[in-house]
N, C-alpha and C positions, 0 to 999 in steps of 0.2 A: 545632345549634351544636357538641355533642360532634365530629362528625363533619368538621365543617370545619376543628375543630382538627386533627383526627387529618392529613387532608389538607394543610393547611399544614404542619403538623411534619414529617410525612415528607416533604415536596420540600426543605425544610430541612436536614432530614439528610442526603437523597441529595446535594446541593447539595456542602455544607460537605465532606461524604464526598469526592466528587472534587474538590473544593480541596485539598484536605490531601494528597491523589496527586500534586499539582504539586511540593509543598514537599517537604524536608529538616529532619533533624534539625538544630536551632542558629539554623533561621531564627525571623525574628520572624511572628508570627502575626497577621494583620489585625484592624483592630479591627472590635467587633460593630458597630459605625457603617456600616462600610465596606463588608462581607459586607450590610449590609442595605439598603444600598441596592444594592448591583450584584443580588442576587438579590431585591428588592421585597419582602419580608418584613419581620414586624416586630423588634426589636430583642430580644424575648422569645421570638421561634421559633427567633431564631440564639444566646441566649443556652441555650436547652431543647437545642439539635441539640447542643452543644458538651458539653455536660455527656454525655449521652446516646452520645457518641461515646468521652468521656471514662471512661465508666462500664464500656463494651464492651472498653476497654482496644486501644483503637484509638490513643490519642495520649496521650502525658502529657505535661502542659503546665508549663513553667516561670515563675510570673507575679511582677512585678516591679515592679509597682505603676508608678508613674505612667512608667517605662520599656519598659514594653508589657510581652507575654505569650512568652513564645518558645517554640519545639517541642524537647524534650528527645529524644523517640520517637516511633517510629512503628514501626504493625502493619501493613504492604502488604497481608497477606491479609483480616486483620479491615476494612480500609477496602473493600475491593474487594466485599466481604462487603456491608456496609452503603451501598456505593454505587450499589448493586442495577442494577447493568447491564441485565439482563435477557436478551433473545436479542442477538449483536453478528453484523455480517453483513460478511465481505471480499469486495468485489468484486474477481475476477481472469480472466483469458485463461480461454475456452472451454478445458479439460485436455485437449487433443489431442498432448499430448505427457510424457514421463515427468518431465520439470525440472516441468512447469506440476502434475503430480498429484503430486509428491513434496514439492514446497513446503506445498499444500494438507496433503495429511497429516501433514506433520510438525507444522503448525500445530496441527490438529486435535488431536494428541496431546499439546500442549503448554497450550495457551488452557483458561484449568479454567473460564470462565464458559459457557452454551450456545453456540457460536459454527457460525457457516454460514456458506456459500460463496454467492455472486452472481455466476454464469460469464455474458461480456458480450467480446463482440469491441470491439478499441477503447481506449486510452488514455483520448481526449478524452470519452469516455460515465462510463469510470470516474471521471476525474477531476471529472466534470460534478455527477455521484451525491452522490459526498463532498462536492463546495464544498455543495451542496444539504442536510446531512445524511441523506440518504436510508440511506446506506451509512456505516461505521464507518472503516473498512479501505480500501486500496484496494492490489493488487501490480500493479510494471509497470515498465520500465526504469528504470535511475537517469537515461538519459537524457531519456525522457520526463517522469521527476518532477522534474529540475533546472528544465525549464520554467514547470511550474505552482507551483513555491516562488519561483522569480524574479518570478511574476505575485503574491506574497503572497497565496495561497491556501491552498496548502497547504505540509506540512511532512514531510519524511522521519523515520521512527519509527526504522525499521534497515536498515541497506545489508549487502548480503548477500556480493556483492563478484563476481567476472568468472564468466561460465558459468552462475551459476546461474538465469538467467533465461531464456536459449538458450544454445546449444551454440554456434553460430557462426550472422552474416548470410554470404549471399553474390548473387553478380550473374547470376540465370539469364538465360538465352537459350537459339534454338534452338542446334542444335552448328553449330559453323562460321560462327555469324554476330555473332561477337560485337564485330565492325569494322563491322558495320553496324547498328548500334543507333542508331532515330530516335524510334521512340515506346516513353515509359517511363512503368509503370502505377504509378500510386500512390496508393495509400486512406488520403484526407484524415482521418480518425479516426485513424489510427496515424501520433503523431512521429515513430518511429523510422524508420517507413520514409520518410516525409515528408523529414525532415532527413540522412537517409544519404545518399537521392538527390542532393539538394540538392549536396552537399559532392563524390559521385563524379560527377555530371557537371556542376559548374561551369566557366563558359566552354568548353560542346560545346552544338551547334548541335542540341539534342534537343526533341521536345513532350512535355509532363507530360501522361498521359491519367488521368484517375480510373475508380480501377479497387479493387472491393472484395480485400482481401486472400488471401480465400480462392479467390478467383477468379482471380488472377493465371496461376498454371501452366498453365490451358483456355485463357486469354487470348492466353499467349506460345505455345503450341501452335495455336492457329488463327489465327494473324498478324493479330488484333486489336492486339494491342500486341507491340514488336521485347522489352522484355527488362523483369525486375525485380528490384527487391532484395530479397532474403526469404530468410528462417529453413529451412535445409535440415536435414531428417531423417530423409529417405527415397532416396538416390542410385535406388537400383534404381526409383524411381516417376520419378524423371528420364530415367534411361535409353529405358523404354519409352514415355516421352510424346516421344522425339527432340529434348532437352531436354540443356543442360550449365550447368555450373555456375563462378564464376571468383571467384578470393579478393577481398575487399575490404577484409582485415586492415590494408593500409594509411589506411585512410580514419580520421582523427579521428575520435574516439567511437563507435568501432565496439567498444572495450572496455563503453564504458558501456551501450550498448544491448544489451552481452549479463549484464549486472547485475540482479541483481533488488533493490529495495526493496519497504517496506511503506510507504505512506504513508497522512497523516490530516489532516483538516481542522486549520489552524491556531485553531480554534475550539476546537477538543477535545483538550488536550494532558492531559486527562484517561487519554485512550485512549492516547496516548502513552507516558504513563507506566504504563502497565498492561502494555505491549508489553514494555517496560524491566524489568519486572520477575514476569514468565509467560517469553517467550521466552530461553532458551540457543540464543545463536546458534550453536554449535561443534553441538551435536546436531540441532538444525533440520539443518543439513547435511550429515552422516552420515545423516541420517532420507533428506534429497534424493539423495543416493549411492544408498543403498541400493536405494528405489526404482527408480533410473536403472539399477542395475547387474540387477535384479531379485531384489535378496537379499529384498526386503520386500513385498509385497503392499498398497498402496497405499488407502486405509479416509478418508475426507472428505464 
């Protein structure tokens, strides 16, 4: 019996804990009715968790009798504290490039709960993970997250803003053939490159081959497929595969798909708001400069 209380009080706590992450100081505070039924607890485990929270000096309440109870304050650390997260895990791009390990670390150096990495090729996998809860976090273009917020799924935490999520797309092909381009590869997991093709060759008389991303450059190199759209960061690896490269800076949202966010399940704006208040985005990206520039030595 002892024990089952202990059990229900504490998911109570943790409960109310990240409730209280969503709100601001001045708002009005839910009644214990209403906490108890969305979290199936009794009206005595969410009246125990509030006091208990109140005690920790997590929140101080302003109560006003038959005008409800409203939040005066609030502790972000001391909530975050008792809202016992535990391990939080961001799924992002395999770190095959300096943006993709410099975001990762700078996070690492910022997120004070245990937090880990879930490296996964794929937009549509990461995004799959978080609708699922499997995952907390997920980085990946803003263009591919405008998608999945459109589908009311998920919700962007923090936009990072141009570069930081790649350097630049561009359109390889072999050299000299880039008037003749008929089959174009593209890996249905990845929106960006999904939806870039899309846009550069609407209305052109081309086949969409599906073609995994990292495979592409073997692909256009052995006249599997005539050309792709994809993340250059290697010229001299172009060079010797007899490979060239062609801007595609005109194509709409080609800004956005070189953007990174963080996004989160619209279920968990808990983690949202943790995001909101752990991360500086001005040093996150000086942490990702650094990185890139190799003033910093990269640690995730």
């Amino acid at each position: 019996m002892a024990n089952n209380f202990i059990k229900k009080h504490g998911v109570a706590l943790i409960h109310i804990s990240r409730y209280l992450l969503t709100v601001k100081p001045h708002d009005r505070l839910r009644t214990i009715d209403e906490l108890s039924a969305e979290l199936g607890c009794s009206v005595g485990y969410i009246a125990t968790a509030i006091k208990k929270i109140e005690a920790e000096g997590a929140v101080t309440l302003d109560r006003r009798g038959r005008n409800g109870t409203f939040i005066s304050n609030l502790d972000y650390c001391q909530l975050i504290r008792l809202a016992e997260f535990g391990n939080m895990v961001c799924a992002m791009p395999l770190p095959y490039t300096k943006h993709y390990e410099g975001l990762a670390s700078g996070l690492k150096a910022q997120i004070s709960v245990p937090f880990y990495f879930a490296h996964m090729r794929g937009a549509d996998v990461r995004a799959e993970c978080l609708k699922n809860g499997i995952y907390d976090i997920a980085i990946m273009s803003r263009l591919a997250a405008e998608h999945y917020v459109a589908s009311g799924d998920l919700d962007i935490a923090l936009e990072l803003g141009p570069n930081t999520y790649v350097s630049e797309h561009r359109l390889i092909c072999r050299q000299g053939e880039l008037h003749n381009i008929k089959r174009v590869g593209v890996d249905p997991s990845s929106p960006d490159q999904k939806l870039l093709t899309e846009t550069y060759f609407k209305n052109q008389n081309v086949d969409i081959v599906e073609a995994p991303y990292n495979e592409c450059l073997e692909l256009i190199a052995n006249n599997t497929i005539d050309a792709s759209i994809w993340y250059l960061s290697d010229n001299e690896r172009l060079t010797s595969m007899g490979l060239s490269a062609a801007s595609i800076s005109h194509v709409p949202d080609c800004e956005k798909a070189s953007s990174a966010v963080l996004t989160v399940s619209k279920k968990a704006q808990h983690v949202k708001i943790l995001i909101d208040h752990m991360v500086d985005t001005n040093n996150l990206l000086q942490h990702q400069n650094d990185v890139v520039t190799g003033k910093v030595i990269p640690t995730y």
